[in-house]
C-alpha positions as CSV (number, residue, x, y, z in Angstrom):
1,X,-23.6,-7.3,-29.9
2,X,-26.0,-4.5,-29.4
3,X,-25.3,-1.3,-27.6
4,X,-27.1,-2.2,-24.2
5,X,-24.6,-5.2,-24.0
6,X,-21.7,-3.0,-25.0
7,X,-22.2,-0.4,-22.0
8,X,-23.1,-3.3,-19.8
9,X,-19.8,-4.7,-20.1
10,X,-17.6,-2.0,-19.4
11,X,-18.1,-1.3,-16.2
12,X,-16.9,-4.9,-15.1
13,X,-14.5,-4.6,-17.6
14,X,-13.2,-1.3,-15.5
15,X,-13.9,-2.4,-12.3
16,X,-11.1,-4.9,-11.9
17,X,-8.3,-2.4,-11.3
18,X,-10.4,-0.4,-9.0
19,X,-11.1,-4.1,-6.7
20,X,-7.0,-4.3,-7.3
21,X,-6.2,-1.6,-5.6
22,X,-8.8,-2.2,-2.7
23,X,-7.0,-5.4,-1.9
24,X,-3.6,-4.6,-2.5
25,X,-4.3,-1.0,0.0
26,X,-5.8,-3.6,2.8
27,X,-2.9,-5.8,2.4
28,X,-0.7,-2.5,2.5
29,X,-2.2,-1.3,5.4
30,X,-1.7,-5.3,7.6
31,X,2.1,-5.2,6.5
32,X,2.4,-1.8,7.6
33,X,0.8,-3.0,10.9
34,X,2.8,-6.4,11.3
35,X,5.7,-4.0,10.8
36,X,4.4,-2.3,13.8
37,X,4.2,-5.5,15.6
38,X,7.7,-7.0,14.4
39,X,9.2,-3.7,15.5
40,X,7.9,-4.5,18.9
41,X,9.6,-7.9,18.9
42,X,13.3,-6.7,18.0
43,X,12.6,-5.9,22.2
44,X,11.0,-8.9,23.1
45,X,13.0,-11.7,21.3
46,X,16.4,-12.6,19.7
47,X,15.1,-13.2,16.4
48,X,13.0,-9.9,15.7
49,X,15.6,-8.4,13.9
50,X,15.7,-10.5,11.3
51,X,11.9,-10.8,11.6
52,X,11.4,-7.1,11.5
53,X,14.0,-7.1,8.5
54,X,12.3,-8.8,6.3
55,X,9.0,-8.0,6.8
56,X,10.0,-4.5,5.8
57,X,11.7,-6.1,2.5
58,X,8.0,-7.6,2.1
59,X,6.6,-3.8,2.9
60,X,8.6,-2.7,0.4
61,X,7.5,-5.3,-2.5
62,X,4.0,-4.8,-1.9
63,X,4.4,-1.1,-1.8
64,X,6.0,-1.6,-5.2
65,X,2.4,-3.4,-6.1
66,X,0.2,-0.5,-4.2
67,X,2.3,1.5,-7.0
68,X,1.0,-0.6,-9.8
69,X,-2.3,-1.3,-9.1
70,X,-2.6,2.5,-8.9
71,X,-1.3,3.3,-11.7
72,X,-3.6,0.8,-13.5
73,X,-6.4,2.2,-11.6
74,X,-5.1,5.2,-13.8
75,X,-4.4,3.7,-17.0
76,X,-6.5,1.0,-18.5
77,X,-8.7,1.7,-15.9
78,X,-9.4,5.0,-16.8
79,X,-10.2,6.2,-13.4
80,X,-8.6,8.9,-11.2
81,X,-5.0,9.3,-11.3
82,X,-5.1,10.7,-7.5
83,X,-4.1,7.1,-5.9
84,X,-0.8,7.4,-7.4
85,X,0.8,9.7,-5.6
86,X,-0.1,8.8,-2.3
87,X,1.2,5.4,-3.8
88,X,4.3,6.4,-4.6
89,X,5.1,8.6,-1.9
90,X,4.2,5.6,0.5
91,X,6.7,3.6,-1.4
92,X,9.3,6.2,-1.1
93,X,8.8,6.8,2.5
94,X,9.2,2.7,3.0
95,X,12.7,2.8,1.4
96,X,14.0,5.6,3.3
97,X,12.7,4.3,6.7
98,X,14.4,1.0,5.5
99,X,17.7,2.7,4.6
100,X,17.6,4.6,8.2
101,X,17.1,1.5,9.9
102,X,19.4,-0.3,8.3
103,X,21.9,2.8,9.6
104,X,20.2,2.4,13.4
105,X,19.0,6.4,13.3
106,X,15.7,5.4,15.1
107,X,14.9,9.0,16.0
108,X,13.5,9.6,12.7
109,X,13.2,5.7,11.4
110,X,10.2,5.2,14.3
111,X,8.4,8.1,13.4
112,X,8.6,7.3,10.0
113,X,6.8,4.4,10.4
114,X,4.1,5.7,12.0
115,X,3.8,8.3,9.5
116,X,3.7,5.1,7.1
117,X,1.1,3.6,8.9
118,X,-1.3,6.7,9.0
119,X,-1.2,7.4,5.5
120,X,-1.6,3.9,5.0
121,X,-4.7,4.0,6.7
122,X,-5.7,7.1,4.8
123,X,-4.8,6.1,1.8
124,X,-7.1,2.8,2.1
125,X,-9.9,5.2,3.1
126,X,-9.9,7.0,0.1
127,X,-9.8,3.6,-2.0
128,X,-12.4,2.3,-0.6
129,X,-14.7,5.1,-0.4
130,X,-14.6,5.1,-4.0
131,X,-18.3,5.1,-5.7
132,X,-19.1,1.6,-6.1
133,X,-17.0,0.4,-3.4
134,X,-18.7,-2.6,-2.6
C-alpha cells in the first residue's frame, strides 16, 4: 500500500466516532424532548407516570452512550476531548433530576429538565458543527 492510500484511509477510519456521536447527540436531544412531552402526560392521562418513568430510565441509558461515543470521539478517534464533559455532565444532571423526581421535589426536578433539554440542544450544536459535519 503506498502512502497516498495510507492517508486516504484514515480519515474514514476516524470519521466513524465523530458520525457516532452525531447520532447518538440527535437521539439525545428527541429523548430529552419526549421526556418533555411524557412530563406533560403525567397531567393529561393515568398512565404517564409510568410513561414518563421510564422514558427517563431510557434518558438515562442513552445518556450513558452520549458518554461513550464521546469519549471515543476522544480516544481512538483522536479528536477533541471537549464533547466529554458536556457529556458527562448531561448524564449527571439526568440522574439527579431522576432521583428528585423519584422524591416528588418538582421545584428543582422541572427546571432541571429544561436545563437538560438546553444543553442538549447545545451540545448537538457543537457536534454537528464539527468540520466535516456532513
Amino acid at each position: 500500500m503506498s502512502a497516498q492510500h495510507t492517508i486516504a484511509a484514515r480519515p474514514s477510519q476516524a470519521a466513524w466516532p465523530m458520525q457516532v456521536l452525531r447520532a447518538v447527540a440527535v437521539l439525545h436531544v428527541a429523548a430529552l424532548l419526549f421526556q418533555a412531552v411524557t412530563a406533560g402526560m403525567l397531567l393529561s392521562s393515568p398512565g404517564g407516570r409510568g410513561l414518563h418513568a421510564a422514558s427517563g430510565m431510557a434518558l438515562a441509558v442513552i445518556g450513558l452512550l452520549h458518554l461513550a461515543a464521546a469519549i471515543l470521539v476522544w480516544r481512538p478517534g483522536r479528536g477533541p476531548a471537549a464533547f466529554i464533559a458536556p457529556a458527562a455532565l448531561l448524564l449527571v444532571f439526568t440522574i439527579v433530576a431522576a432521583v428528585l423526581g423519584e422524591m416528588h421535589v418538582k421545584t428543582v426536578h422541572l427546571p432541571l429538565g429544561v436545563l437538560l433539554f438546553g444543553g442538549g440542544v447545545a451540545q448537538l450544536i457543537r457536534v454537528m458543527a464539527r468540520p466535516g459535519a456532513k
